[in-house]
BAFIRO-887599 format. One record per residue: y, x, z of N, C-alpha, C in turn. Coordinates in steps of 0.2 Angstrom, whole numbers, plus 5000, padded with zeros to 4 digits. Layout:
! BAFIRO-887599
((Y; X; Z); (Y; X; Z); (Y; X; Z)) ...
! end
This chain:
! BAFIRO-887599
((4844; 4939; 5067); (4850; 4942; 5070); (4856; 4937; 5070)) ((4861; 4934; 5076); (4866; 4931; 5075); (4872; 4933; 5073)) ((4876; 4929; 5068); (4882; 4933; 5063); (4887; 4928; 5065)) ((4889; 4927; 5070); (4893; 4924; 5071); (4902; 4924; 5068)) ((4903; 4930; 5070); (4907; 4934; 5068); (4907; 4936; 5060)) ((4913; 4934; 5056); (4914; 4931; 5050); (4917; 4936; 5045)) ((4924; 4936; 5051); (4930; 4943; 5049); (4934; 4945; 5054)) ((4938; 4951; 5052); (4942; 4955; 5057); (4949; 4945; 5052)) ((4951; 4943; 5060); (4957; 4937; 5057); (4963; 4939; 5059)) ((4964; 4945; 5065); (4972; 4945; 5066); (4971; 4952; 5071)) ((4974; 4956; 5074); (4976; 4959; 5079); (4983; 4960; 5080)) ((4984; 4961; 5087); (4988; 4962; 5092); (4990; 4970; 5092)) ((4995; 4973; 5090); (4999; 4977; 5092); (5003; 4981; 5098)) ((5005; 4985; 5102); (5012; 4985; 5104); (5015; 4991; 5100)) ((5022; 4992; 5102); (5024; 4998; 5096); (5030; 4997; 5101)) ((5035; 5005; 5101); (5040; 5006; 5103); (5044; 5007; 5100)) ((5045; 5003; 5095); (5051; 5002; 5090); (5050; 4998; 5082)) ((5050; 4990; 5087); (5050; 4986; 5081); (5053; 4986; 5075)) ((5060; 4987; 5076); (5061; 4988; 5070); (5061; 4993; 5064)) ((5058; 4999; 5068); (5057; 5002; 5062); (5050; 5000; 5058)) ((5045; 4997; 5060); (5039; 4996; 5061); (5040; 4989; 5056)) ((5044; 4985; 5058); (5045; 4977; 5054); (5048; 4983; 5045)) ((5054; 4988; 5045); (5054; 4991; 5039); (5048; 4993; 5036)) ((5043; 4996; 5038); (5038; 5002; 5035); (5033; 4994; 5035)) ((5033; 4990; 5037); (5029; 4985; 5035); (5028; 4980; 5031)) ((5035; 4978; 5029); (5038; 4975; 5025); (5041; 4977; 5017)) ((5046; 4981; 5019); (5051; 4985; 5014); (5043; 4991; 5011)) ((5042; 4994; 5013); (5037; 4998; 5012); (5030; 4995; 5009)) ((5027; 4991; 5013); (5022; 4991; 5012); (5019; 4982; 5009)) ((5023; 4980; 5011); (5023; 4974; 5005); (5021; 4967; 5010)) ((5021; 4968; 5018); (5019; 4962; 5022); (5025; 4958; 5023)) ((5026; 4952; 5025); (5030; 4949; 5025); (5032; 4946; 5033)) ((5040; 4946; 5036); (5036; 4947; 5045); (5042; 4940; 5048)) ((5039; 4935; 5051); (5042; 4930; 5052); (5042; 4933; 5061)) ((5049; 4932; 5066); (5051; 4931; 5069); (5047; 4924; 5075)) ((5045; 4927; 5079); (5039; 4921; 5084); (5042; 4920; 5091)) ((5041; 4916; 5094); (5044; 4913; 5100); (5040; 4917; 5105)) ((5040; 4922; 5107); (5037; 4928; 5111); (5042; 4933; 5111)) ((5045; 4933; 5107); (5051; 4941; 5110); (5047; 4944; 5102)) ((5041; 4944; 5099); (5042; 4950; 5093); (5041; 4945; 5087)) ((5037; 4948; 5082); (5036; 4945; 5077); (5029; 4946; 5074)) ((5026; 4940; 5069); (5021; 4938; 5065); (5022; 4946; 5058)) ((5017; 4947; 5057); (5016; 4949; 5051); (5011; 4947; 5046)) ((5014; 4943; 5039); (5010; 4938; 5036); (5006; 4943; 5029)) ((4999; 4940; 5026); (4998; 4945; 5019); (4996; 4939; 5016)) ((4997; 4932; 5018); (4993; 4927; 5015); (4995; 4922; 5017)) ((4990; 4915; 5017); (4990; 4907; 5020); (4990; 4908; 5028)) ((4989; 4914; 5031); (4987; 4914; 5038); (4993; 4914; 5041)) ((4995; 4909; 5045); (5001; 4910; 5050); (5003; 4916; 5052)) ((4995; 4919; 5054); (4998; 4929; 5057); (4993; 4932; 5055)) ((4993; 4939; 5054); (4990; 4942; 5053); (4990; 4947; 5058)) ((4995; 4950; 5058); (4996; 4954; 5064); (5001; 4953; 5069)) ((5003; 4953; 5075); (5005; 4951; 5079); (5009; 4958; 5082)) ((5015; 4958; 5082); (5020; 4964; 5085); (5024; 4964; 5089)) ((5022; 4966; 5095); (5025; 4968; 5103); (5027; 4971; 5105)) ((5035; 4974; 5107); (5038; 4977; 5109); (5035; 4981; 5115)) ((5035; 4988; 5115); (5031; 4990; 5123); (5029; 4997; 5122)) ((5028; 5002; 5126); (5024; 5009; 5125); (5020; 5009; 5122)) ((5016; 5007; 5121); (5006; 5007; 5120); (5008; 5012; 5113)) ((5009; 5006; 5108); (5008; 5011; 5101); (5001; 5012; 5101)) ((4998; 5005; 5101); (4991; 5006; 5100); (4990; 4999; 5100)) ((4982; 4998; 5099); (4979; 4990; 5097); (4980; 4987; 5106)) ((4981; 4981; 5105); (4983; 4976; 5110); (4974; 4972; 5111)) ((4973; 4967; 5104); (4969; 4965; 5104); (4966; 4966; 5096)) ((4959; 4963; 5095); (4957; 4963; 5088); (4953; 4955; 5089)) ((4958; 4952; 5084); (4952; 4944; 5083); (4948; 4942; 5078)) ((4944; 4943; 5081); (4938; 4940; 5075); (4936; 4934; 5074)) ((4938; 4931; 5067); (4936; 4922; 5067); (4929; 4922; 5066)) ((4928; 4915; 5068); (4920; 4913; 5069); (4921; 4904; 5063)) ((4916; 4903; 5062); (4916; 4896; 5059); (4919; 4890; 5062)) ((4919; 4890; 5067); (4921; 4882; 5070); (4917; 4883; 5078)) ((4920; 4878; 5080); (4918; 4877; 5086); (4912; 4878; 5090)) ((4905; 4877; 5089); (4900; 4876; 5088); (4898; 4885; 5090)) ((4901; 4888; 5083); (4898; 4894; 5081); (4900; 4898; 5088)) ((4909; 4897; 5090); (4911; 4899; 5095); (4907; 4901; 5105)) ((4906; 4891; 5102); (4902; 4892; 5109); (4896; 4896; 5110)) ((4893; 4896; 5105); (4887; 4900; 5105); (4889; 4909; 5105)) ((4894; 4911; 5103); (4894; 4919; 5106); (4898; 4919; 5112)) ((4900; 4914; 5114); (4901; 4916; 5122); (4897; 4915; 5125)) ((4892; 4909; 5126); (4885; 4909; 5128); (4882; 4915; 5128)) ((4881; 4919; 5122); (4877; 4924; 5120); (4880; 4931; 5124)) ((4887; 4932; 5123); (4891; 4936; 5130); (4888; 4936; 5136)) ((4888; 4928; 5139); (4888; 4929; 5147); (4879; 4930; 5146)) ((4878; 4928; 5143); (4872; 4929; 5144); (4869; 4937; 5146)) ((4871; 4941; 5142); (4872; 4948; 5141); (4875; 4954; 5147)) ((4880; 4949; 5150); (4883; 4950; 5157); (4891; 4953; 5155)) ((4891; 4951; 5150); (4900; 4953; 5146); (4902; 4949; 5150)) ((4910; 4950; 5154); (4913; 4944; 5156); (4917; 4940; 5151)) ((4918; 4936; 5150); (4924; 4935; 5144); (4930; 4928; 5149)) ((4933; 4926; 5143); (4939; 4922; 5146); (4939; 4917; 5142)) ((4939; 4911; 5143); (4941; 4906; 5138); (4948; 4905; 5140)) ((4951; 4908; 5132); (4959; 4905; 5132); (4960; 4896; 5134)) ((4966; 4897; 5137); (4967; 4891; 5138); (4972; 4889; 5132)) ((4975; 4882; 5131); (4978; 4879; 5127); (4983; 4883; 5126)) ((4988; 4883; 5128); (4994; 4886; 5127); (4992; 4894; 5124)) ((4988; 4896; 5127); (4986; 4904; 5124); (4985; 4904; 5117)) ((4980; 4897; 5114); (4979; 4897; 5106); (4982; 4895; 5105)) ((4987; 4891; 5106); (4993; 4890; 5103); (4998; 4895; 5100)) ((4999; 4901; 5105); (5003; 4906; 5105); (5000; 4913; 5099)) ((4993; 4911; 5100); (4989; 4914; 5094); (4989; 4913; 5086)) ((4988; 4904; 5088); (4989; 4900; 5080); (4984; 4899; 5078)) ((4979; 4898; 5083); (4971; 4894; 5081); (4970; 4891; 5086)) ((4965; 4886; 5083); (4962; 4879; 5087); (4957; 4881; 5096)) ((4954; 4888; 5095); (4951; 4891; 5100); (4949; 4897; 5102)) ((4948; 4900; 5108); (4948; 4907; 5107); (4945; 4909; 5115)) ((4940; 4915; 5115); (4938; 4917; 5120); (4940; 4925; 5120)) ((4941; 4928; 5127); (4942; 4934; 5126); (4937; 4940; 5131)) ((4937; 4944; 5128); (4932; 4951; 5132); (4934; 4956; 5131)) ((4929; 4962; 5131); (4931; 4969; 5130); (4924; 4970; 5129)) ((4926; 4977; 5124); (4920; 4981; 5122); (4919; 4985; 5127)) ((4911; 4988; 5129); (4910; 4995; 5131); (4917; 4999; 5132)) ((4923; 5002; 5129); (4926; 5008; 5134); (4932; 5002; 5134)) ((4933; 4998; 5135); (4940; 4993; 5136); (4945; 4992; 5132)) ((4942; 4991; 5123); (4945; 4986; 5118); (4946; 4980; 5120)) ((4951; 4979; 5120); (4950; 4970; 5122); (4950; 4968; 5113)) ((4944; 4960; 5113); (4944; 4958; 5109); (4945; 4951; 5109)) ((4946; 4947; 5105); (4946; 4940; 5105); (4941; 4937; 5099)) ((4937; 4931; 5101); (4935; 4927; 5096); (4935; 4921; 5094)) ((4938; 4920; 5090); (4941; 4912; 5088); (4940; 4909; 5083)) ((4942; 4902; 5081); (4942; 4897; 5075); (4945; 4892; 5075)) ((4949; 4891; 5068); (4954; 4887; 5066); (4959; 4890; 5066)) ((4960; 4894; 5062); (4968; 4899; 5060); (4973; 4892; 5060)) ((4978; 4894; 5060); (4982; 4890; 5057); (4985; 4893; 5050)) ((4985; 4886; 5045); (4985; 4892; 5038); (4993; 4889; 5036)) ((4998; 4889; 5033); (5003; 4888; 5032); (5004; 4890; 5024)) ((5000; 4883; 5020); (5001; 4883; 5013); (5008; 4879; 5013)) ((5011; 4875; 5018); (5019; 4875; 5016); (5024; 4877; 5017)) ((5020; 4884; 5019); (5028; 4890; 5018); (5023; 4898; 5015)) ((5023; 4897; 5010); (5017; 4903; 5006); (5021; 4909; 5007)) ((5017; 4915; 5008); (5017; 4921; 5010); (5020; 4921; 5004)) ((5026; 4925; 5003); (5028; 4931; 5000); (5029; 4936; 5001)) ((5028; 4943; 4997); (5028; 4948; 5000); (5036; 4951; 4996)) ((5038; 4954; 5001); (5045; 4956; 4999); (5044; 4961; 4992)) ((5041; 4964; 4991); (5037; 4969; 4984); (5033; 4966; 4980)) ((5032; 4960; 4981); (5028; 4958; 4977); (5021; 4959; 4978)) ((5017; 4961; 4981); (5011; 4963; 4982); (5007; 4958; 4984)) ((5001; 4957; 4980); (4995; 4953; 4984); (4989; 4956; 4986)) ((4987; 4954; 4993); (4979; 4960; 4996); (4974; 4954; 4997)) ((4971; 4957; 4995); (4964; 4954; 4997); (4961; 4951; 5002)) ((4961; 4947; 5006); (4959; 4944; 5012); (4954; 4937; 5012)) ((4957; 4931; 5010); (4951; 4925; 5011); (4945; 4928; 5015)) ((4940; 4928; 5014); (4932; 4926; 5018); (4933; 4933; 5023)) ((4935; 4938; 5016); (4932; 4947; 5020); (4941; 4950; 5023)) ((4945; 4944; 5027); (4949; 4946; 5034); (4954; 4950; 5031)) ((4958; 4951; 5035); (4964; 4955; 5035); (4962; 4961; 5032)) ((4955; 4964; 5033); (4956; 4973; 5029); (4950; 4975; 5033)) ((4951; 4980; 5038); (4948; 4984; 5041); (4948; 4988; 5045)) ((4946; 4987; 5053); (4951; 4994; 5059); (4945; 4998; 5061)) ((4947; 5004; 5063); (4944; 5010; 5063); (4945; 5010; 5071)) ((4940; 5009; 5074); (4942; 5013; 5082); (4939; 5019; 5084)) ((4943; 5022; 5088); (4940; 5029; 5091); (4934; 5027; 5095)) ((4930; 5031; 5099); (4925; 5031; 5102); (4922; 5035; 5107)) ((4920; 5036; 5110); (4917; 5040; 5118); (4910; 5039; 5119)) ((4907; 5034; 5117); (4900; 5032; 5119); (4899; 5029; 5112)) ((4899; 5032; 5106); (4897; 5028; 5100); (4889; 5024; 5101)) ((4882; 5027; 5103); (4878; 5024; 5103); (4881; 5018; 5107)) ((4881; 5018; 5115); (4884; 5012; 5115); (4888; 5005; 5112)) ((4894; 5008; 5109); (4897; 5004; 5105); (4894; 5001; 5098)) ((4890; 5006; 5094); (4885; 5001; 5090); (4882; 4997; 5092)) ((4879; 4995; 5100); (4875; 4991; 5101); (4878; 4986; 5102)) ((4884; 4988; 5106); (4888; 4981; 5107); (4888; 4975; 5101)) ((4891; 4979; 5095); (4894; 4977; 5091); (4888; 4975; 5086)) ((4882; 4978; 5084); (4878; 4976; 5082); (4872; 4970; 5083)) ((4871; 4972; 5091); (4866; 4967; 5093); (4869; 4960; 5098)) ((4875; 4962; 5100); (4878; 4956; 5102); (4882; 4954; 5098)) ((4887; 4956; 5094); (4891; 4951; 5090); (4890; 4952; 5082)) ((4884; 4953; 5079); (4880; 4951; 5073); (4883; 4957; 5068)) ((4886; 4962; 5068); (4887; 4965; 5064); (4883; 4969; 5059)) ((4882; 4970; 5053); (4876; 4975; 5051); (4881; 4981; 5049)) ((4875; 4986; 5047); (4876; 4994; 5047); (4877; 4993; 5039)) ((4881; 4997; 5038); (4881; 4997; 5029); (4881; 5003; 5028)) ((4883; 5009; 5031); (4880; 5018; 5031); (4886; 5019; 5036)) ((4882; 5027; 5036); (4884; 5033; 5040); (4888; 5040; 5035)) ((4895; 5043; 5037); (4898; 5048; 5034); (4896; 5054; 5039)) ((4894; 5059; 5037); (4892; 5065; 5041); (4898; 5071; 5037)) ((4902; 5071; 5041); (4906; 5076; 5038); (4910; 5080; 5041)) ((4915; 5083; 5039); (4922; 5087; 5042); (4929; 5085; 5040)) ((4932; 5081; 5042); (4940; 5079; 5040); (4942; 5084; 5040)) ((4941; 5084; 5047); (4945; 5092; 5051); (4940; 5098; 5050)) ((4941; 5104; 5044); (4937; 5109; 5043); (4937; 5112; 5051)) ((4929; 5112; 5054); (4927; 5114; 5060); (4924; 5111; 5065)) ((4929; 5104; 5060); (4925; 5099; 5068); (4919; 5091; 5066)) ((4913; 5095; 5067); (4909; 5088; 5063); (4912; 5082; 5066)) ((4909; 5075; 5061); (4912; 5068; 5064); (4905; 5066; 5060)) ((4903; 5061; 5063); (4900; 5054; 5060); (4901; 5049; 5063)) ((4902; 5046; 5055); (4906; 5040; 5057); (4901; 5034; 5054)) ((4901; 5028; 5057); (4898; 5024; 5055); (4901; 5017; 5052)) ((4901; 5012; 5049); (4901; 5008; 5044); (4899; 5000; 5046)) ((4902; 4997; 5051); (4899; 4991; 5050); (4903; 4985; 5046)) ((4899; 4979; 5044); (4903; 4973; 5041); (4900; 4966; 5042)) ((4904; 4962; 5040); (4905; 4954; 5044); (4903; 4952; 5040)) ((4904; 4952; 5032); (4906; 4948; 5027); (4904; 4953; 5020)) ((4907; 4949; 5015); (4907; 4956; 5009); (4909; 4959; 5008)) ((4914; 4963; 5012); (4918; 4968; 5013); (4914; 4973; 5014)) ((4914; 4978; 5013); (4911; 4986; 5012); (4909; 4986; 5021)) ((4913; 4986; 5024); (4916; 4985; 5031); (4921; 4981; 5035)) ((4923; 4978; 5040); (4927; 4977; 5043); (4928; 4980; 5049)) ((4922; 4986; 5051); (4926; 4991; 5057); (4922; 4995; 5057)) ((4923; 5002; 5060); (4921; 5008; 5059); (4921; 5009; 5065)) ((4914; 5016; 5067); (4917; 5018; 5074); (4916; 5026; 5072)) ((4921; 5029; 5076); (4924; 5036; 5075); (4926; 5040; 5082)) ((4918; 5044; 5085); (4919; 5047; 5090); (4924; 5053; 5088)) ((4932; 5053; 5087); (4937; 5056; 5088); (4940; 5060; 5093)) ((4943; 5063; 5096); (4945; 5067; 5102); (4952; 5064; 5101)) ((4954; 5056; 5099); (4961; 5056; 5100); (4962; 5051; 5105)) ((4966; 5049; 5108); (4971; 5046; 5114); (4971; 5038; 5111)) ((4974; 5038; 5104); (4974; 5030; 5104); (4966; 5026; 5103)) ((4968; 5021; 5100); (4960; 5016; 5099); (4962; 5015; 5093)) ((4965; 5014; 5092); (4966; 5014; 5082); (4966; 5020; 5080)) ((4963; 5023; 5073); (4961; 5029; 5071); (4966; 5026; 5064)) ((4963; 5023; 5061); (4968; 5017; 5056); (4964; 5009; 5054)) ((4971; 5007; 5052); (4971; 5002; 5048); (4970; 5001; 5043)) ((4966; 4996; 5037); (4967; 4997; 5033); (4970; 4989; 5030)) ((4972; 4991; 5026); (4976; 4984; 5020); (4972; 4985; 5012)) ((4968; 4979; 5009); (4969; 4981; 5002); (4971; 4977; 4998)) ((4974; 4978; 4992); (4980; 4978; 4988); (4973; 4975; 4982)) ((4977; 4969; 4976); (4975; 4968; 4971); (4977; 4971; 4966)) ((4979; 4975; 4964); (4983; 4981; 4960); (4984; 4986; 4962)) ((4982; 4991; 4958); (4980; 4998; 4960); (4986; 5000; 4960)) ((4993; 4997; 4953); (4997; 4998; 4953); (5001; 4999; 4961)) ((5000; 4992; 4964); (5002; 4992; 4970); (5002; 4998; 4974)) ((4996; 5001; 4973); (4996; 5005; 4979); (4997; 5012; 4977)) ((4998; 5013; 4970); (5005; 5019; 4966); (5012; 5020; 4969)) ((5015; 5011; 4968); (5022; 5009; 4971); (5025; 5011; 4978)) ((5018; 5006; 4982); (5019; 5010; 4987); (5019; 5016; 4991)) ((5013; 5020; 4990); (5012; 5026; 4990); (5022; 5028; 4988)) ((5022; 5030; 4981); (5028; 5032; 4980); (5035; 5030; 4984)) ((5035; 5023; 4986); (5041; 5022; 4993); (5039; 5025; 4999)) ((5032; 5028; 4999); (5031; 5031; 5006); (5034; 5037; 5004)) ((5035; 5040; 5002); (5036; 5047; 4999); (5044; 5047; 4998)) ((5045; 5043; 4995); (5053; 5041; 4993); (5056; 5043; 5001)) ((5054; 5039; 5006); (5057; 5038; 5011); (5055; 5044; 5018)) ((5050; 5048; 5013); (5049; 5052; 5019); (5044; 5051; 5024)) ((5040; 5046; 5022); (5032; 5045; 5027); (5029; 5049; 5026)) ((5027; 5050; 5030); (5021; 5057; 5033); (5012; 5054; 5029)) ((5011; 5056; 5024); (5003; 5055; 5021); (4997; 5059; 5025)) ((4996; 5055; 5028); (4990; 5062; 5034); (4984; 5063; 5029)) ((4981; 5058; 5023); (4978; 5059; 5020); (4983; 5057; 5011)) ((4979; 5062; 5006); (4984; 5059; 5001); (4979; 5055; 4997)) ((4981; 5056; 4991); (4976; 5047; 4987); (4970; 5050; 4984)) ((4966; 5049; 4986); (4960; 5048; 4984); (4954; 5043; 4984)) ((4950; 5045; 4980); (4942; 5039; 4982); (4939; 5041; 4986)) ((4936; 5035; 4991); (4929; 5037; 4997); (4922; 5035; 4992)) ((4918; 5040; 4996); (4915; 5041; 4994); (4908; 5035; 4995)) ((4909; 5033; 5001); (4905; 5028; 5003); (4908; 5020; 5001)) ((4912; 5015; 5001); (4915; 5011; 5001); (4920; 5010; 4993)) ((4921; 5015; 4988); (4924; 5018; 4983); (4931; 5016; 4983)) ((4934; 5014; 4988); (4941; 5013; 4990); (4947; 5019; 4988)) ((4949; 5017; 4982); (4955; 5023; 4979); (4961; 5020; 4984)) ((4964; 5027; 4988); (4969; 5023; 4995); (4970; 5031; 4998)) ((4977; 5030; 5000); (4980; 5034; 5004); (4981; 5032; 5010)) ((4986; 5034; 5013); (4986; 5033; 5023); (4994; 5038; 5024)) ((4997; 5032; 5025); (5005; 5033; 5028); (5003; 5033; 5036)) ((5006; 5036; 5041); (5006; 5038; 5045); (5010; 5031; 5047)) ((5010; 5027; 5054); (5014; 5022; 5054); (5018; 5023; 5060)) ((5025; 5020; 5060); (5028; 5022; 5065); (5026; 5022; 5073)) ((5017; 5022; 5073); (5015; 5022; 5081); (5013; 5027; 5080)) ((5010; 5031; 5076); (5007; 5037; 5078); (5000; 5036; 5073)) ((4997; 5029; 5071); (4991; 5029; 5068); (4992; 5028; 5061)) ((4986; 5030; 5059); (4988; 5030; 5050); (4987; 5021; 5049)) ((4989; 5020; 5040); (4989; 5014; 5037); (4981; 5015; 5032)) ((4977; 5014; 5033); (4975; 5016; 5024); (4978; 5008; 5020)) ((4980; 5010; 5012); (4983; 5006; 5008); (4977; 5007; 5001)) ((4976; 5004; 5001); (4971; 5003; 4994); (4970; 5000; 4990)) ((4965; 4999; 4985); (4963; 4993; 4980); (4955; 4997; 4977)) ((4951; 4991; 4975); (4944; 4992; 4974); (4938; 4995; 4979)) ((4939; 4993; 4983); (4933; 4991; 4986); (4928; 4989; 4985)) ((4921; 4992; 4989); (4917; 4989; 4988); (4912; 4984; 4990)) ((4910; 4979; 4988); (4905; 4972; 4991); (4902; 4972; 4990)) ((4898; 4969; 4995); (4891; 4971; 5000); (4890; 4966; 4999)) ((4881; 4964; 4996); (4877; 4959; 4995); (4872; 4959; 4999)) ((4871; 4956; 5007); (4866; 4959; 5013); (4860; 4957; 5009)) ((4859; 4954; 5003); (4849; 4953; 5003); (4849; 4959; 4998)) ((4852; 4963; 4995); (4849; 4971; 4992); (4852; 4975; 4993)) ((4858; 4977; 4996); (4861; 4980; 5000); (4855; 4988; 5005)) ((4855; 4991; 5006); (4852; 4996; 5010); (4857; 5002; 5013)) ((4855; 5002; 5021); (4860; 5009; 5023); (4858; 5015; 5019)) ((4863; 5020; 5018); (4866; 5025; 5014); (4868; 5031; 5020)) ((4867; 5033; 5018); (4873; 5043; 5023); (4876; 5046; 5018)) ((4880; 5048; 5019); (4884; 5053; 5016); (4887; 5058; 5018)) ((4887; 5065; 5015); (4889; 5069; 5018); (4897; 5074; 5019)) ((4903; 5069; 5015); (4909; 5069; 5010); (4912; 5059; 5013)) ((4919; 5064; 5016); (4922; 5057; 5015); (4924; 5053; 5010)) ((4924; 5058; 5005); (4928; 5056; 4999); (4925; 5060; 4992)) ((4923; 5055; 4985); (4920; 5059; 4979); (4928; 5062; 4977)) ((4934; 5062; 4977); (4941; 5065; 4978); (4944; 5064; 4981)) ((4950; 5070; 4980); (4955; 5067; 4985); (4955; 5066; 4991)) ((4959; 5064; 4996); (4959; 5060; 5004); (4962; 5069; 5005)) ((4964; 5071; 5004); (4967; 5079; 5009); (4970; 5078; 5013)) ((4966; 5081; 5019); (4970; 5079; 5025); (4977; 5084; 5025)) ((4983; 5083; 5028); (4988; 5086; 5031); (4992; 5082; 5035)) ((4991; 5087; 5038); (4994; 5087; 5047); (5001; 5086; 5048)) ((5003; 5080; 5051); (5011; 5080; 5052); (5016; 5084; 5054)) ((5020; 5086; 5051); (5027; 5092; 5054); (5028; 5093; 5060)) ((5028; 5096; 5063); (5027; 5097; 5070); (5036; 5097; 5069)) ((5042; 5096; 5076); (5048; 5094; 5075); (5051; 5100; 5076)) ((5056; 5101; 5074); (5061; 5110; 5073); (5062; 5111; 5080)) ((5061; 5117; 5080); (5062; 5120; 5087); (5071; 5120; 5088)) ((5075; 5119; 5094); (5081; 5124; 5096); (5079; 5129; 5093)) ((5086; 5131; 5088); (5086; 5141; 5087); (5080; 5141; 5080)) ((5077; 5136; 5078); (5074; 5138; 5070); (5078; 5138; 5065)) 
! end
């Protein structure tokens, strides 16, 4: 099987109100956000130039998602491997990785029209160190920015994509009810040793992010945070709990786009030679309760 793809390395955003979203990203939740010659701004958690990339504009939804590959080499061969396949993709041209902040990048889309990107050579910037305005440090190196959840319409389909053309393996399946009434299975893939780097979740929602995830090296951390979420009045669409699949103790701010945040610490790693798929029937051994955002006061209540 080809594993070209390594880790989830940066994604693309837009959102309709930067700066609340540079607050709840920073002030809140511990990222750090450098100002880019594009009209918006970098947000950093590490040595990586960017992590995520924030775009002023409607969507309030995922722009792109990049996936780094090893070097040149490994690149050329999953483009090969796409046309092959009958994917169309795009070789960025220079100025575009420029604009991105690695050495090379090719672009496509999944099955229902994710665009994604895949590239190598981040630019890392260990002469200006990430600090996080709260002091927070997340976990990233090999196993990537975290984790994104996208919605779904043709889940078979979208495993295939993501399984047999761009090397992902299946780490399990949740068979459950977030929403008392409405089943969901959700399925679990990973790049790396990270539990997962993406989820697919046939949802009935409008955006392609369901959520994000960030994880945090201190649990403390994500007490603090959690508690400034609360302080300030963000919406917890799930409260702190453990999953039951991945053991990730983490709550889910609601983010100023409409998608949740998961905020975490203690994950679990995945060693592929004894590793085995799993199902579960339970999002969570506790906690994670879902509640539904405030709907906004009527005239005359």
């Amino acid at each position: 099987m080809s594993a070209e793809i390594e880790a989830l390395g940066y994604i693309g955003i837009e959102v309709s109100d930067p700066e609340r979203w540079r607050h709840f990203a920073c002030d809140t939740l511990g990222l750090q956000a450098f100002d880019n010659a594009h009209g918006g701004f970098d947000l950093r958690m590490d040595n990586y130039a960017s992590r995520i990339r924030v775009t002023e504009g409607p969507r309030d939804d995922l722009l792109y998602a990049g996936w780094e590959v090893r070097d040149e080499a490994a690149l050329e061969s999953l483009a090969v491997k796409l046309e092959a396949a009958g994917v169309s993709i795009s070789r960025g041209d220079a100025a575009l990785a420029a604009e991105r902040r690695v050495a090379a990048l090719v672009r496509f889309t999944d099955p229902e029209g994710n665009g994604h990107e895949a590239f190598y050579g981040p630019l890392q910037k260990t002469n200006e160190p990430f600090v996080s305005p709260r002091g927070v440090r997340f976990k990233t190196g090999r196993q990537g920015l975290g984790h994104l959840v996208l919605s779904c319409g043709d889940k078979p389909a979208m495993m295939t994509f993501f399984i047999d053309l761009l090397g992902f393996r299946l780490s399990d399946h949740i068979h459950t009810e977030v929403v008392p009434g409405r089943p969901l299975a959700i399925s679990f893939l990973r790049c790396n040793g990270r539990h997962h780097s993406l989820a697919l979740a046939p949802v009935p929602i409008k955006k392609k992010i369901v959520h994000l995830m960030f994880e945090v090296l201190s649990v403390d951390d994500v007490g603090r945070a959690m508690h400034r979420c609360l302080a300030e009045g963000v919406h917890l669409s799930f409260t702190l709990g453990r999953h039951s699949n991945d053991d990730m103790l983490s709550f889910y701010p609601l983010s100023p786009s409409g998608f949740d945040i998961e905020y975490g610490w203690g994950g679990l790693e995945v060693d592929d030679d004894t590793w085995h798929v799993l199902t579960h029937d339970s999002n969570s051994a506790w906690g994670h309760v879902f509640q539904r955002p405030p709907r906004p006061a009527k005239i005359g209540d």
